[in-house]
N, C-alpha and C positions, 0 to 999 in steps of 0.2 A: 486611813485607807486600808481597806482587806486586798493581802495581795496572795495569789495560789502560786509558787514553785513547783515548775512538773521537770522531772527527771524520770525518763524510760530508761532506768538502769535499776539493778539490781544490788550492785555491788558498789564499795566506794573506787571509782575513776580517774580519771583528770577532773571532766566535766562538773565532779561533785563539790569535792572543796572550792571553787569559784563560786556554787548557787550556794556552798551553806555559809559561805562568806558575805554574801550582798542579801542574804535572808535575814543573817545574824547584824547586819549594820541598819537593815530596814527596819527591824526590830527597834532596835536600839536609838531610831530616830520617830518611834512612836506606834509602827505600823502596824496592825494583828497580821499576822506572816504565817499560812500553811504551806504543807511540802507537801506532795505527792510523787510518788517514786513504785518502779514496777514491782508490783504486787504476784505477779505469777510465778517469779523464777525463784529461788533461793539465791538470798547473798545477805550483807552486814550493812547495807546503807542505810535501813530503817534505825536501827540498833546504833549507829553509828552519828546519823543524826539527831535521835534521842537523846542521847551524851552530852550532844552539844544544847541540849534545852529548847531546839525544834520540834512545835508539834507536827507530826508526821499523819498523816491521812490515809486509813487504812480503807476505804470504803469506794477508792477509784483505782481500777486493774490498767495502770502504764506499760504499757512493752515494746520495743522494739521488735517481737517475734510474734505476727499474728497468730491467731486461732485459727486451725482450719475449721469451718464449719460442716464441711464437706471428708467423705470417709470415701 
């Protein structure tokens, strides 16, 4: 089974270590397992999940902090 972990954060959390823990057992129980994680801001959760042998998804922009489209 292909499964996507989305995390709108930036930075490592609370929220984080739970998804990289049921990514890293999903794994482990066969699954191909992406993470996707906010792409716009500066932080260490890519870097951090990386570490842990997660492929990370750089090519979708998660955030909890919209774009204004508008000026």
């Amino acid at each position: 089974m292909k499964i996507l972990e989305l995390l709108a954060s930036p930075v490592w959390t609370g929220p984080a270590e739970p998804m990289a823990s049921v990514s890293l057992g999903l794994r482990a129980r066969g699954h191909h397992v992406e993470v996707a994680v906010d792409t716009r801001r500066p932080g260490d959760i890519q870097e951090r999940l990386r570490q842990l042998g997660l492929s990370v998804r750089d090519d979708l922009s998660l955030s909890t902090k919209g774009l204004s489209l508008f000026k």
